[in-house]
N, C-alpha and C positions, 0 to 999 in steps of 0.2 A: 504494500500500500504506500501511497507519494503521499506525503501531510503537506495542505496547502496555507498560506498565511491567511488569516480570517479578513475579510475586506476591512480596509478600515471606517472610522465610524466619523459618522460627519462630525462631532465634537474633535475632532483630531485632525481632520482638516481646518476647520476655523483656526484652532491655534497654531497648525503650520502655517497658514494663509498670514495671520495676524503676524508673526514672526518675520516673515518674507516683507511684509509692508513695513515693519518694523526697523529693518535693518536699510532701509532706504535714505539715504541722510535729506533727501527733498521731502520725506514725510516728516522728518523732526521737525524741519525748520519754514516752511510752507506754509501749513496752518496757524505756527505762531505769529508769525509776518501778514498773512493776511487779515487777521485778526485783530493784532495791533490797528492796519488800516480801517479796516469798517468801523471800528472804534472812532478812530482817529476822524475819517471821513462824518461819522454821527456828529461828534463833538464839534466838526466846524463848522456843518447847517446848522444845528441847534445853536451855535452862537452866532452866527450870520441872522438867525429869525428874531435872535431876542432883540437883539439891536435894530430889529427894521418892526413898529407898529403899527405898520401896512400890512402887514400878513396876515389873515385870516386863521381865525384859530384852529379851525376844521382841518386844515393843511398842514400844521404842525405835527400830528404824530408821523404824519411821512421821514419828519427831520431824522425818526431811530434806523429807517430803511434808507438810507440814501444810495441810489442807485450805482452811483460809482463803486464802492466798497462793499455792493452785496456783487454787482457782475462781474469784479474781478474776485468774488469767492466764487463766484458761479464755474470761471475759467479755471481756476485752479483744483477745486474738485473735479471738472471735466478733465484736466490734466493727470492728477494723480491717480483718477481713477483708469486712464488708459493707462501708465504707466505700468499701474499692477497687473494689467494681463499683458501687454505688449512686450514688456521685457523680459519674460522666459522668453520669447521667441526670438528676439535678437539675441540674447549672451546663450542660448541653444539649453536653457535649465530646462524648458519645456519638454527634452526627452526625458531626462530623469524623472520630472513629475508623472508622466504619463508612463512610465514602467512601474511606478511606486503606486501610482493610483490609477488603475485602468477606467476607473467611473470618471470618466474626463467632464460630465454636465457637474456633479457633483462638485469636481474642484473650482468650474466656475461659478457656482451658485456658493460655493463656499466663500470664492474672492468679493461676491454683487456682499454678501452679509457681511464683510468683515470691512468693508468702503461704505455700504451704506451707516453701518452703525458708528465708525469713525466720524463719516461727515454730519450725523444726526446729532451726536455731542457735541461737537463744533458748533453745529448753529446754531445746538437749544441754549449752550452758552451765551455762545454774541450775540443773538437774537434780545434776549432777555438784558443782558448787560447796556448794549447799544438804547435800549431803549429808557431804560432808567438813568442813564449819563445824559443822553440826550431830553430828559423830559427838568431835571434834577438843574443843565443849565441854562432853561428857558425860564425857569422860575416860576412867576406867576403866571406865565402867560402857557405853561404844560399842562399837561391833562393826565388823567388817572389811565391805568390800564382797565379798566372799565369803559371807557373812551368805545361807543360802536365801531367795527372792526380793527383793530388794535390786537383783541387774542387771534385772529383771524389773520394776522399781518405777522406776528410771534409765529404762528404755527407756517405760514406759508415760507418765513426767511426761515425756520428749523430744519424745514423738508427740503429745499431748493438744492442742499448741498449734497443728498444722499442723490437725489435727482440725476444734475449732472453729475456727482461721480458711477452712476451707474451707466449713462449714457457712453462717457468716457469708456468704459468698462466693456461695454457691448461693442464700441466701434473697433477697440482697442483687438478683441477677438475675432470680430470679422475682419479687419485690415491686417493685420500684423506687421506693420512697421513704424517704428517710432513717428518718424518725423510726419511721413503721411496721416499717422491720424490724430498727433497734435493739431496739424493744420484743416483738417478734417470735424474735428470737437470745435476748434475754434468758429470756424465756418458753423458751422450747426446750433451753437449754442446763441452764437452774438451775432453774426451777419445772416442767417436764413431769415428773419424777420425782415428784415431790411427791402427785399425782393416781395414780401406782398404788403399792399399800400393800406391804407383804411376809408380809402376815396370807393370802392366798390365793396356789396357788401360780402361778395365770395373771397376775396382777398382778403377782409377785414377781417371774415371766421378762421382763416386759415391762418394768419398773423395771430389771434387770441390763443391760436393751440401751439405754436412755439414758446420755450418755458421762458423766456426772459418778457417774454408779452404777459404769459400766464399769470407770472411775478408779480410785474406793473400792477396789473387789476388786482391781483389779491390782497398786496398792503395799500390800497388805497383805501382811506376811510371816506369815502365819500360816493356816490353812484352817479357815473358819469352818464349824464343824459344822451337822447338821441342827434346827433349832429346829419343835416341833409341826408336824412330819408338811414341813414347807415345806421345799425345798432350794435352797439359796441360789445364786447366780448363779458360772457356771465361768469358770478362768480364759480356756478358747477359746472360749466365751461375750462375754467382754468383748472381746478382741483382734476377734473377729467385729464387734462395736458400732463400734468403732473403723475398721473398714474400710467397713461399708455406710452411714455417717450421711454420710463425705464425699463416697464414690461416687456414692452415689444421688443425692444435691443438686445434685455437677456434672454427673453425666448429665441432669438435670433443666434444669438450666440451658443444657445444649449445645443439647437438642432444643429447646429453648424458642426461642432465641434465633435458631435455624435457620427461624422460623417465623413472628415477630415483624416488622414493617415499620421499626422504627428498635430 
């Protein structure tokens, strides 16, 4: 009789996954750096509003999202998250993996959990921090997290980062090369919106389901009315975006890999 080694258990994969992400010196130092900024970027709207009594209060909680400092978390979870599968396949680790773990869907749904739940700490962190710097130095003129969409705007900048790192993650397995599908996530993330306009109203739906659109609408505390006949994108329009761009890429990615010779 041959004794075979027992497959291993998805608990053992997360922690080898976690370890591999771990040992990456762009994941030590990425998140901190980025972090620092959307901070930083909160702290200078929210002191740019205090100083101007022209601004409308209703617009102020936008000051803890500012767009600058979440889209460049946005890119950077899109980045790290290709990293983590792209780079077995250029330094060639990816044969090892796949002699060690023959369940190749499993090692990548192992990598989508061990990025998604990094970048879900990240942002329920800065999310929540950002918000209270930013409300803390407007003074009187801030509002309560009870403020209408506000938890709505917390949860949407928490989720955004597990989002694009999975997106990352998916492109990263169907492309396998570095550089192509940096510039690939980047295109995807930040410039596909760009290409449909909000002047027609099929362009405008289709613009509301790319995730930096989805974003926009989600921390917005206010419901932006109907502009020339065009109806702007809903809020379970966006939560929808946010659910099918990660899905679809790792289902993408599982079949793929199921299929693939290394």
């Amino acid at each position: 009789m041959t004794s075979t080694e027992p497959p291993a258990r998805f608990g053992d994969l997360i922690a080898s996954e976690w370890i591999k992400l771990r040992s990456l010196r762009s994941v030590l130092w990425t998140p901190l750096l980025v972090g620092l900024f959307v901070l930083g970027t909160a702290a200078t709207a929210a002191l740019a509003d205090r100083d101007n009594p022209r601004v409308e209060t209703e617009y102020l909680p936008f000051d803890a999202f500012p767009p600058t400092g979440w889209v460049t978390l946005m890119l950077a979870a899109g980045s790290i998250g290709a990293v983590t599968s792209v780079g077995e396949y250029s330094s060639g680790l990816i044969r090892t993996t796949t002699v060690a773990v023959p369940a190749r869907a499993s090692v990548v749904l192992a990598k989508a959990v061990v990025a998604g739940a990094l970048w879900t700490a990240l942002g329920a962190v800065l999310s929540v921090a950002s918000f209270f710097l930013s409300q803390a130095l407007l003074g009187s003129h801030g509002t309560s997290i009870t403020h209408p969409g506000v938890l709505r705007g917390l949860l949407a900048c928490t989720l955004v980062g597990p989002v694009c790192a999975l997106v990352g993650l998916g492109l990263g397995v169907l492309i396998r090369h570095s550089a192509t599908t940096m510039v690939v996530t980047t295109f995807t993330l930040l410039m596909l919106p760009m290409f449909f306009s909000t002047r027609r109203q099929w362009s405008a739906d289709v613009n509301g389901m790319m995730t930096t659109s989805a974003w926009r609408r989600l921390v917005q505390t206010w419901e932006p009315g109907i502009q020339d006949g065009i109806s702007p994108a809903t809020v379970a329009g966006s939560w929808a975006a946010y659910a099918l761009w990660p899905l679809l890429l790792t289902a993408l990615a599982v079949l793929l890999v199921r299929r693939r010779d290394v």
